[in-house]
ChimeraX commands (.cxc) that place a marker at each C-alpha (Angstrom):
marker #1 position 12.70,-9.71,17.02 radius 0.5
marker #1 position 15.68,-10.38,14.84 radius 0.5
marker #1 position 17.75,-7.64,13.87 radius 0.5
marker #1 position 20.24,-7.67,11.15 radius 0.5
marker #1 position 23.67,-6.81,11.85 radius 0.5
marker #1 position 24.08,-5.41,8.33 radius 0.5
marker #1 position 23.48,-2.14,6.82 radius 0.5
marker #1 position 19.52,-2.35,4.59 radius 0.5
marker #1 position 21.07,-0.89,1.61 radius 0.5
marker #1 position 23.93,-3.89,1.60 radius 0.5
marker #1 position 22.66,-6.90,0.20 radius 0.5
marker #1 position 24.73,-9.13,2.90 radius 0.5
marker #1 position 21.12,-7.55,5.43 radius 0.5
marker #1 position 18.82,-9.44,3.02 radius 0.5
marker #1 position 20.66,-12.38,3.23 radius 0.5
marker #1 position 21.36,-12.70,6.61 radius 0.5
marker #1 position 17.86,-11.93,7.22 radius 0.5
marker #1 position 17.04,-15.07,5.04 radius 0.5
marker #1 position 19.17,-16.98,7.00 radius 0.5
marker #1 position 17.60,-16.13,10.01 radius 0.5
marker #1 position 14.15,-16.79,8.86 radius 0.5
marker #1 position 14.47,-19.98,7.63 radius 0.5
marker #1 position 16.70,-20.80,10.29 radius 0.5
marker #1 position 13.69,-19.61,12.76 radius 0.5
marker #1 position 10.96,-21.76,10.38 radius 0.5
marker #1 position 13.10,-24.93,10.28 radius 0.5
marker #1 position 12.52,-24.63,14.36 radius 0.5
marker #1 position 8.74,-23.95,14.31 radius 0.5
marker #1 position 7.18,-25.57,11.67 radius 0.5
marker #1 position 5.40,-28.63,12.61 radius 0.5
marker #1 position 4.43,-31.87,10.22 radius 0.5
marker #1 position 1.26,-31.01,7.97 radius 0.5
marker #1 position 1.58,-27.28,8.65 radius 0.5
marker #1 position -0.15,-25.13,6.33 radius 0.5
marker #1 position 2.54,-21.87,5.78 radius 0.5
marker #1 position 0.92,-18.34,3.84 radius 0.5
marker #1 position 2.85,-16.18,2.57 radius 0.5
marker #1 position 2.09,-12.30,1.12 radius 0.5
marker #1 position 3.77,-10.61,-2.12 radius 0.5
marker #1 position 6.14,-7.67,-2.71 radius 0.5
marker #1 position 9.22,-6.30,-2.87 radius 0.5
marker #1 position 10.73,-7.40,0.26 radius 0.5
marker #1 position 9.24,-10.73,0.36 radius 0.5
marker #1 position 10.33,-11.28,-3.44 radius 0.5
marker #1 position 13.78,-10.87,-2.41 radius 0.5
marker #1 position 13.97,-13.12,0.79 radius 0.5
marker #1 position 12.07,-15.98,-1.26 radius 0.5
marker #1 position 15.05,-16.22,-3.62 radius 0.5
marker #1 position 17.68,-16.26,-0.50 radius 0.5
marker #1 position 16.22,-19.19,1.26 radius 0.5
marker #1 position 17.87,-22.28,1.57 radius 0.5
marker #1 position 15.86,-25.75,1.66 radius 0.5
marker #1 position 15.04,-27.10,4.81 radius 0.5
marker #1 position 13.45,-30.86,5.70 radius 0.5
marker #1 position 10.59,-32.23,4.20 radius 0.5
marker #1 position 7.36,-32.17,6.55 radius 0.5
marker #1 position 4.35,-32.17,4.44 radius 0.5
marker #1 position 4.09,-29.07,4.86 radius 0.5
marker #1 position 1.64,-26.57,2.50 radius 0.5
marker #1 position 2.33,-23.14,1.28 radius 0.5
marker #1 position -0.32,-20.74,-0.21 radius 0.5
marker #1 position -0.59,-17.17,-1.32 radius 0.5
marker #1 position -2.19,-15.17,1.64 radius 0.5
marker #1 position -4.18,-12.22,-1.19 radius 0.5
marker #1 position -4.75,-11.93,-4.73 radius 0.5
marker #1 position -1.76,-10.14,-6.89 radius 0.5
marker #1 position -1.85,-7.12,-9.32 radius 0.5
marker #1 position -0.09,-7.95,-12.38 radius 0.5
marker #1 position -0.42,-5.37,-15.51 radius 0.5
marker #1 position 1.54,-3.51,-17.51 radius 0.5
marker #1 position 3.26,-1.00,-14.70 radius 0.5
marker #1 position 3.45,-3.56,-11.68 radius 0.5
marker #1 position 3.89,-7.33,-11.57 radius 0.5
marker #1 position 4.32,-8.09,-7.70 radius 0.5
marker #1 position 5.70,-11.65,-9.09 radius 0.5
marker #1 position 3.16,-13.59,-6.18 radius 0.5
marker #1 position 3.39,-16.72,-7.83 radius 0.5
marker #1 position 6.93,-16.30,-7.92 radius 0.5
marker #1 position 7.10,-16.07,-4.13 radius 0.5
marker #1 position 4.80,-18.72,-3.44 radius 0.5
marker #1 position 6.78,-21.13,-5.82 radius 0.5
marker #1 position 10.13,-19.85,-4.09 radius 0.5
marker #1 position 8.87,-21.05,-0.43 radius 0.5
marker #1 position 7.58,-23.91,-1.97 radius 0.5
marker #1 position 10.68,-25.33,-3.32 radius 0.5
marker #1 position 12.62,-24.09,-0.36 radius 0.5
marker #1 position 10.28,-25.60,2.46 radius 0.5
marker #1 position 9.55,-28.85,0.03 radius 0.5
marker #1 position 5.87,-28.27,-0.39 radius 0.5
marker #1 position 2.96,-28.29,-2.60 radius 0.5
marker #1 position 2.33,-24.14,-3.45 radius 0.5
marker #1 position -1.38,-22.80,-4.28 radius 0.5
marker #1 position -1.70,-19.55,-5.77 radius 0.5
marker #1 position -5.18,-17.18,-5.24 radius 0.5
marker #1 position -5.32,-16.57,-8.78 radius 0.5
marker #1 position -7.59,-13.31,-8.22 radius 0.5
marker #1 position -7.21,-9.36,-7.86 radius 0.5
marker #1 position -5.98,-8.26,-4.40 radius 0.5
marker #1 position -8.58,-5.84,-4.47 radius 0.5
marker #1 position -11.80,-5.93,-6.88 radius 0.5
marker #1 position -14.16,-3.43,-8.10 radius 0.5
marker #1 position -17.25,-3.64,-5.24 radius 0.5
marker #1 position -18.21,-6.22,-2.46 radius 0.5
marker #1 position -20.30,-8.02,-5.01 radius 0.5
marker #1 position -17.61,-9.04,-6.97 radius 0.5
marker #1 position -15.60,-9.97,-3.80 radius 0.5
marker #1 position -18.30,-12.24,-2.90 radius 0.5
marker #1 position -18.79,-13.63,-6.37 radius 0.5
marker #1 position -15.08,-14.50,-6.51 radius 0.5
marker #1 position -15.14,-16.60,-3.29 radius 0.5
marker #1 position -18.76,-18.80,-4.42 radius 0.5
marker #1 position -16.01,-20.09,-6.79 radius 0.5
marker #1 position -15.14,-24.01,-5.70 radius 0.5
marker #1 position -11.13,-23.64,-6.67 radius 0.5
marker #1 position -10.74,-19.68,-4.83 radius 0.5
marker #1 position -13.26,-21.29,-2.15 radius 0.5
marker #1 position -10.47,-23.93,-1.80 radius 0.5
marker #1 position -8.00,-21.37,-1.36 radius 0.5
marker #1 position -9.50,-19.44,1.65 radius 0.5
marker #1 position -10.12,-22.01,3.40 radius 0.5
marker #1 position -6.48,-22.99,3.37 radius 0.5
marker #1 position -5.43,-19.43,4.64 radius 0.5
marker #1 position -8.59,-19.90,7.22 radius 0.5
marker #1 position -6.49,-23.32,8.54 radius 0.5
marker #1 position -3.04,-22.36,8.33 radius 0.5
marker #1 position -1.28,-21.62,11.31 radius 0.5
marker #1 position 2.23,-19.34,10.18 radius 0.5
marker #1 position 1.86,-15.87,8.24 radius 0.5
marker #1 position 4.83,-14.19,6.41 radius 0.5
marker #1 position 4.12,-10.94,4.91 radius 0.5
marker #1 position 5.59,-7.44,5.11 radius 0.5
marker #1 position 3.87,-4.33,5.78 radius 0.5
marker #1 position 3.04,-1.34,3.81 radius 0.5
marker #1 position 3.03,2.51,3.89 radius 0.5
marker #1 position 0.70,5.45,3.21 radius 0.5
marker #1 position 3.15,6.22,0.78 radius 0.5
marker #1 position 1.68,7.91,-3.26 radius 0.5
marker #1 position 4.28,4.98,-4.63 radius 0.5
marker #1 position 2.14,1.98,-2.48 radius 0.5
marker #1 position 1.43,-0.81,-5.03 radius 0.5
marker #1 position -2.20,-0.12,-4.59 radius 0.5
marker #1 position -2.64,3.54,-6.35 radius 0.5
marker #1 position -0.04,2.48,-8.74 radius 0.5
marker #1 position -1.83,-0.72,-10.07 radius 0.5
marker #1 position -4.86,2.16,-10.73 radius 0.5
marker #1 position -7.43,0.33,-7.54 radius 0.5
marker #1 position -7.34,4.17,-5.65 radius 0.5
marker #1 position -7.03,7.27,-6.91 radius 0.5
marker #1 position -4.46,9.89,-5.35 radius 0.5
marker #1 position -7.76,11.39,-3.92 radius 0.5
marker #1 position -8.67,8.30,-2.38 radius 0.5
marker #1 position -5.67,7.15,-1.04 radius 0.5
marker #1 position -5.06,10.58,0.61 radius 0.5
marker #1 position -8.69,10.38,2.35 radius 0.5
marker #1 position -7.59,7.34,4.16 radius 0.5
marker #1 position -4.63,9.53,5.29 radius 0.5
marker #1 position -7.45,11.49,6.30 radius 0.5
marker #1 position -9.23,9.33,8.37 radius 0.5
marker #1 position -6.07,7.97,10.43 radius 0.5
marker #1 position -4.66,4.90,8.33 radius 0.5
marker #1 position -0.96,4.34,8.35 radius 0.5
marker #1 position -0.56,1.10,6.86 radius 0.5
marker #1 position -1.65,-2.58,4.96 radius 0.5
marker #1 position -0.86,-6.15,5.34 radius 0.5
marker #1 position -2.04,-8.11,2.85 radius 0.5
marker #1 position -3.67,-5.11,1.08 radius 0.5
marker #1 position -6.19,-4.53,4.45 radius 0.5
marker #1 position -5.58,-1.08,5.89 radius 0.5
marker #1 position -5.17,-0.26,9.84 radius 0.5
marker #1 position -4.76,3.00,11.95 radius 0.5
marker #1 position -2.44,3.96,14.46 radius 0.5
marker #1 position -3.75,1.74,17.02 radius 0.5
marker #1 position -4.06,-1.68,14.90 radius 0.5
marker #1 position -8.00,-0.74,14.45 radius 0.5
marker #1 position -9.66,-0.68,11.08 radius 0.5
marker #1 position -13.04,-0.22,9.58 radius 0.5
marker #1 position -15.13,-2.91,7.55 radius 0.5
marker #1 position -16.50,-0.52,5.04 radius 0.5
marker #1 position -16.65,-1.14,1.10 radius 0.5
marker #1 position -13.36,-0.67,0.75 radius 0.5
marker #1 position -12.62,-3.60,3.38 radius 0.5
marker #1 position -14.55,-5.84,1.55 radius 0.5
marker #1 position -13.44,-5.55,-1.86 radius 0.5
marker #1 position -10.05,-6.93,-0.70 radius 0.5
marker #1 position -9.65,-10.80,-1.92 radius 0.5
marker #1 position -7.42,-12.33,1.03 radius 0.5
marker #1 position -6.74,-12.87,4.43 radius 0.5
marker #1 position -8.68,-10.61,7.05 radius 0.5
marker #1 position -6.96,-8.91,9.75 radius 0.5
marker #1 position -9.47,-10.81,12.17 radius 0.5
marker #1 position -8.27,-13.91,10.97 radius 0.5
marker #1 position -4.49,-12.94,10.97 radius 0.5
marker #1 position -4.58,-11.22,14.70 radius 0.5
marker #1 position -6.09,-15.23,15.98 radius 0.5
marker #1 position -2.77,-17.47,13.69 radius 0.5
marker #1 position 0.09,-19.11,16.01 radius 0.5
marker #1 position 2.76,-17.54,13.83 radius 0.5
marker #1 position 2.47,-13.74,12.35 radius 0.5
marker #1 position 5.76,-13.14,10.96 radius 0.5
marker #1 position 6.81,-9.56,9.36 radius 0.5
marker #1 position 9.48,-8.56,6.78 radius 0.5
marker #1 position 9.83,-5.11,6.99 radius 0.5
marker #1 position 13.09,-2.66,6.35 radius 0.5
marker #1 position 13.31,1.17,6.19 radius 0.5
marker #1 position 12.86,3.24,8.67 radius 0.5
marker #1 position 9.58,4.98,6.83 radius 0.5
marker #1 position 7.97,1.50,8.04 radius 0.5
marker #1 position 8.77,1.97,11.43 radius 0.5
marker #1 position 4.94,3.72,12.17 radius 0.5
marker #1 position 3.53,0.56,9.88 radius 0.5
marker #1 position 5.03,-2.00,12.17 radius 0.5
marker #1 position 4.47,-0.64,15.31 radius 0.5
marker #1 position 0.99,-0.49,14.75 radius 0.5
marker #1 position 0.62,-3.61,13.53 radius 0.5
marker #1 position 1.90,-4.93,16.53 radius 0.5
marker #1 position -0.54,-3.40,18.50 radius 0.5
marker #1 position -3.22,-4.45,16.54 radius 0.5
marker #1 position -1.78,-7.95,17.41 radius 0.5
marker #1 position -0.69,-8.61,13.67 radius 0.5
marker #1 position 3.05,-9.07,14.49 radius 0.5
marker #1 position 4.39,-11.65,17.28 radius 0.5
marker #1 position 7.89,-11.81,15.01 radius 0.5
marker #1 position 9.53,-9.18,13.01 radius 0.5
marker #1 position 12.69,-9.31,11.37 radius 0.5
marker #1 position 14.15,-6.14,10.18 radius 0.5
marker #1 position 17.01,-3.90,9.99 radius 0.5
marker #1 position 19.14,-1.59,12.92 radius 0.5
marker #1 position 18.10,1.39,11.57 radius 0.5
marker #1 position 14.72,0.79,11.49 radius 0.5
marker #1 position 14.85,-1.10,14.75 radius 0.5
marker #1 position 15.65,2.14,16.49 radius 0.5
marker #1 position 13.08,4.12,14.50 radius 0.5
marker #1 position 10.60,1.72,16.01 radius 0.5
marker #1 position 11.92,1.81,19.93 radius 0.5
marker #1 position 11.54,5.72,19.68 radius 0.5
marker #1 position 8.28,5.35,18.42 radius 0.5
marker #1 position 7.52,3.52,21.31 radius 0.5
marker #1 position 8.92,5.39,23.64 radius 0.5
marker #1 position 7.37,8.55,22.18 radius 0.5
marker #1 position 3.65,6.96,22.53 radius 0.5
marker #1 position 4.40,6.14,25.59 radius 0.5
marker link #1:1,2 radius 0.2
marker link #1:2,3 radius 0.2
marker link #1:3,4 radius 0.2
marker link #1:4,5 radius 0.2
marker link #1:5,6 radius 0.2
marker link #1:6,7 radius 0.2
marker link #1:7,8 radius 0.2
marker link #1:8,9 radius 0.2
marker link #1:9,10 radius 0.2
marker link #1:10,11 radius 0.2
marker link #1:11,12 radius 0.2
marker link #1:12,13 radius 0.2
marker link #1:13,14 radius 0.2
marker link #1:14,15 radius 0.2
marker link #1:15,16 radius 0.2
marker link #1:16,17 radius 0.2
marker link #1:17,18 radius 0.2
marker link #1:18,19 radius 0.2
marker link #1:19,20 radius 0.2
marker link #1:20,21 radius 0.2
marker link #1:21,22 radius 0.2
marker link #1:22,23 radius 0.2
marker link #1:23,24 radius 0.2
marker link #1:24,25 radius 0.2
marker link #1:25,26 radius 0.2
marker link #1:26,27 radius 0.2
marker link #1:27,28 radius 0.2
marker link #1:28,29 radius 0.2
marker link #1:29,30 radius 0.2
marker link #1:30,31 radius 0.2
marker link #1:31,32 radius 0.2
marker link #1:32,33 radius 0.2
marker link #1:33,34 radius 0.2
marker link #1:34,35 radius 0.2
marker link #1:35,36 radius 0.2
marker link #1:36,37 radius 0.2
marker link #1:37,38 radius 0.2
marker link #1:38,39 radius 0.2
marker link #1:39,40 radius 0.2
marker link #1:40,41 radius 0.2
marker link #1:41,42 radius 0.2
marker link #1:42,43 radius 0.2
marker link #1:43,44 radius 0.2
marker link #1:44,45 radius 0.2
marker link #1:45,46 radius 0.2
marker link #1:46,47 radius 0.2
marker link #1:47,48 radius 0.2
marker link #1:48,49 radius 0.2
marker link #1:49,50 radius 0.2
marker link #1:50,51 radius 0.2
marker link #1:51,52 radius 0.2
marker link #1:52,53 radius 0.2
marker link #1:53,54 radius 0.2
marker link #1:54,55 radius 0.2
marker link #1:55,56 radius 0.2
marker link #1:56,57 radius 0.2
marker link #1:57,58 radius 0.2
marker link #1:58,59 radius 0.2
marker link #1:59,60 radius 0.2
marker link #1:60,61 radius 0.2
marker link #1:61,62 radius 0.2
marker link #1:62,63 radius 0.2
marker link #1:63,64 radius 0.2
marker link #1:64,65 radius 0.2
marker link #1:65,66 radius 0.2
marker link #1:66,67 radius 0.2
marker link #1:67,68 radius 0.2
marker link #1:68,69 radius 0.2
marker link #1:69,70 radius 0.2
marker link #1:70,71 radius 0.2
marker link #1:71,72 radius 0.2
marker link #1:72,73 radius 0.2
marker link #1:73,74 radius 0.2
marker link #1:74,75 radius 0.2
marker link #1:75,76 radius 0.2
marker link #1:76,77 radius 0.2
marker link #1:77,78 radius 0.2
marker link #1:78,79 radius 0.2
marker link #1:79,80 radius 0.2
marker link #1:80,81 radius 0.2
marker link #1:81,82 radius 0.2
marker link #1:82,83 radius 0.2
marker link #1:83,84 radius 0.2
marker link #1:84,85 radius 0.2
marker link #1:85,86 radius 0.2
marker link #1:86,87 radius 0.2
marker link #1:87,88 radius 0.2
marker link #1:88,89 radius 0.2
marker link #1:89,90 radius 0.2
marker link #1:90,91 radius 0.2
marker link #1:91,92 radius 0.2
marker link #1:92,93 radius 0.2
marker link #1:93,94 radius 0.2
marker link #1:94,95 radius 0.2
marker link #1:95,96 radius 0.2
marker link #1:96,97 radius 0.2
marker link #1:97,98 radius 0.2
marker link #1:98,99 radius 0.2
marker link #1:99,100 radius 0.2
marker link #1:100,101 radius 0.2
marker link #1:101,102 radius 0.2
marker link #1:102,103 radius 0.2
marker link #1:103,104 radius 0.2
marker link #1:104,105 radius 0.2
marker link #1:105,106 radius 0.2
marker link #1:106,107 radius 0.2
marker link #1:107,108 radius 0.2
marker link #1:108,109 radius 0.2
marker link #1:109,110 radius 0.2
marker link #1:110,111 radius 0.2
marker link #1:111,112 radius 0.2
marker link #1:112,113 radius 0.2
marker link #1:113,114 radius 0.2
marker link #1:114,115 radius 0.2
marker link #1:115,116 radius 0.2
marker link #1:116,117 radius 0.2
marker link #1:117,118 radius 0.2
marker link #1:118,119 radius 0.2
marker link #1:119,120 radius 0.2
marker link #1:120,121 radius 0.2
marker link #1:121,122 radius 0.2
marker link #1:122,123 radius 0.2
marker link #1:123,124 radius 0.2
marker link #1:124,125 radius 0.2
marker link #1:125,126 radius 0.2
marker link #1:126,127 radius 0.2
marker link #1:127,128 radius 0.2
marker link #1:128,129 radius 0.2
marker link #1:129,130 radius 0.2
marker link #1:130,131 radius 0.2
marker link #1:131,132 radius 0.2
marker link #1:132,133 radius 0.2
marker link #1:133,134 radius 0.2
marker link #1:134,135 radius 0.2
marker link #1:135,136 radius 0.2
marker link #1:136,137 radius 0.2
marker link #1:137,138 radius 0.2
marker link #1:138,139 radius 0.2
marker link #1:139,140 radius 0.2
marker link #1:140,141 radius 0.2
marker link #1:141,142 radius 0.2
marker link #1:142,143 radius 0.2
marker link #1:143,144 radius 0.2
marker link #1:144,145 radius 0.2
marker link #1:145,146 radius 0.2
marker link #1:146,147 radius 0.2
marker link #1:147,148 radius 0.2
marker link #1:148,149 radius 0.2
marker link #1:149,150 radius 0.2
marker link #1:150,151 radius 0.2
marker link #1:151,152 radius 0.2
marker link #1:152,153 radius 0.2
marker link #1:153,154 radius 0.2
marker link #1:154,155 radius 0.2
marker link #1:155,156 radius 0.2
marker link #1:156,157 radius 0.2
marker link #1:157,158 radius 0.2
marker link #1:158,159 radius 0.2
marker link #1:159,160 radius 0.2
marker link #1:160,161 radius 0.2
marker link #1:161,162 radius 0.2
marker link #1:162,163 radius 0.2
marker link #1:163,164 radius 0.2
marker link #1:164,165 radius 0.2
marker link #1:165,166 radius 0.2
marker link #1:166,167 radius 0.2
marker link #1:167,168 radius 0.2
marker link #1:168,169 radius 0.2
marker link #1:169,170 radius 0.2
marker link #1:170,171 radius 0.2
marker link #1:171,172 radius 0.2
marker link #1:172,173 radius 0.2
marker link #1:173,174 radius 0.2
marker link #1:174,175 radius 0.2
marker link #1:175,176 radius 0.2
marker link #1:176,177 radius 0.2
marker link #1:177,178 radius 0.2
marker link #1:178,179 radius 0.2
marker link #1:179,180 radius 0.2
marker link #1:180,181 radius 0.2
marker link #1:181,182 radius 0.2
marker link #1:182,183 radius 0.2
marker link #1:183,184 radius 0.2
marker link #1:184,185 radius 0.2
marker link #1:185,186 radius 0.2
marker link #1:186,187 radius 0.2
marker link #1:187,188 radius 0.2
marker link #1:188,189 radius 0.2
marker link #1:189,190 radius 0.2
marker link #1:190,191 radius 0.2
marker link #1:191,192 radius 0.2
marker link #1:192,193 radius 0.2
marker link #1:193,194 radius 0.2
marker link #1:194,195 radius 0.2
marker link #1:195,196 radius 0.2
marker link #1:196,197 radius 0.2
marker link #1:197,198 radius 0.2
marker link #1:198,199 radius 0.2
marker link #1:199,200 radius 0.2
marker link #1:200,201 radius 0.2
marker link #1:201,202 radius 0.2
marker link #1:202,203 radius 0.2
marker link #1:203,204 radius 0.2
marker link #1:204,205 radius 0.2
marker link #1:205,206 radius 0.2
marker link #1:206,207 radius 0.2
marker link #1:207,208 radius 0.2
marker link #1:208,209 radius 0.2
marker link #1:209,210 radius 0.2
marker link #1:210,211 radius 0.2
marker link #1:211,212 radius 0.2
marker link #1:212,213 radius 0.2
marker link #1:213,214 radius 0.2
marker link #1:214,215 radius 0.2
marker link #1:215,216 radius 0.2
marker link #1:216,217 radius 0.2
marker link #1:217,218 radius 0.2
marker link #1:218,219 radius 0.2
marker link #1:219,220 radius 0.2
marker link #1:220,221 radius 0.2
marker link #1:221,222 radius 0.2
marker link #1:222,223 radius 0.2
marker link #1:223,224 radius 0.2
marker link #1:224,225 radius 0.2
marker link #1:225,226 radius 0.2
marker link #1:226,227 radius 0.2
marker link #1:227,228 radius 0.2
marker link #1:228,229 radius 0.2
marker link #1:229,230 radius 0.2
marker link #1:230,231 radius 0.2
marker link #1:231,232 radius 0.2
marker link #1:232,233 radius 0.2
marker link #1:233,234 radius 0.2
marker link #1:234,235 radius 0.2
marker link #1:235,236 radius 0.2
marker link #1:236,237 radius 0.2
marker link #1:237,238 radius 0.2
marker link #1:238,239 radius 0.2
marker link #1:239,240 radius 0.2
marker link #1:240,241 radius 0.2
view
């Protein structure tokens, strides 16, 4: 776990959390690596932080599709590019919805031979860096129109408390494979508990139930965050236990 020293409101925490990230990948990643990374806010504003490190041959590709319309533009490309340039890469882009209208269309999206190329990439690589997200009404998902308020409140319902890579989980790391699974175009949470390298972004102390959930769904192995929502997550811990 790395913990920055400054406060998450100060833009000196994002910064020295971008230090220590790509300090942490320039010790990790191997020759020929293949290196996914998720969208949003958070990782947006590391990707512009980081500084170059060596060339390895290394790959970098976008872990799920983006929403980009006229009320939210999670700039995806623009963090793929970012770790691209910064880790001295070629960068593929999943140039698809995060989440589509049914299954079908899910399918139909993957039959194609260029997204085909791309999930097979993000079924190789070996390092994940993504954030997590909330059950929160303001969650890129109801705002980019794929659940209603309704919906999204049912899955409060039912025990969810957050998403990677748009893929919901409950308390415990468990989640279902229903419809709604399945319309999601990106990584599964199967496939992300089995990589070498899961590594979270996550800051606020509303997050704090999000990560430590993750982590017991085996999600997480490295998490770099702020103090405040460091402690948030040890009582959490202490209070399940």
């Amino acid at each position: 776990v790395f913990v920055s020293k400054f406060e998450k409101s100060d833009d000196k925490m994002l910064q020295n959390v971008a230090e220590g990230l790509i300090d942490y990948l320039d010790r990790i990643l191997e020759e020929g690596q293949i290196v996914g990374v998720s969208w949003g806010k958070t990782m947006h504003s590391i990707s512009k932080r980081l500084s170059p490190i060596t060339e390895r041959g290394l790959k970098v590709v976008q872990l799920h599709g983006g929403i980009s319309n006229t009320i939210t533009d999670t700039r995806s490309s623009d963090i793929v590019r970012n770790f691209g340039k910064v880790l001295k890469s070629d960068w593929y882009t999943l140039p698809v919805p995060s989440i589509v209208d049914n299954s079908f269309i899910a399918q139909t999206f993957r039959e194609d031979s260029t997204i085909k190329s791309i999930f097979k990439m993000i079924a190789e690589l070996e390092v994940a860096i993504f954030s997590v997200g909330t059950m929160n009404d303001n969650e890129l998902g109801v705002k980019a129109g794929y659940f209603t308020p309704g919906q999204f409140n049912q899955l409060r319902i039912e025990g969810f408390v957050g998403d990677i890579c748009s893929r919901y989980y409950k308390k415990n790391g468990e989640h279902s494979t229903g419809e709604i699974y399945n319309r999601i175009m990106g990584v599964s949470l199967e496939e992300l508990a089995n990589k070498k390298e899961k590594i979270c972004l996550a800051f606020e102390e509303r997050k704090a139930r999000s990560i430590v959930s993750a982590v017991q769904g085996k999600y997480i192995n490295t998490l770099f965050t702020d103090q405040a929502t460091a402690i948030e997550i040890l009582k959490l811990l202490t209070n399940d236990n």
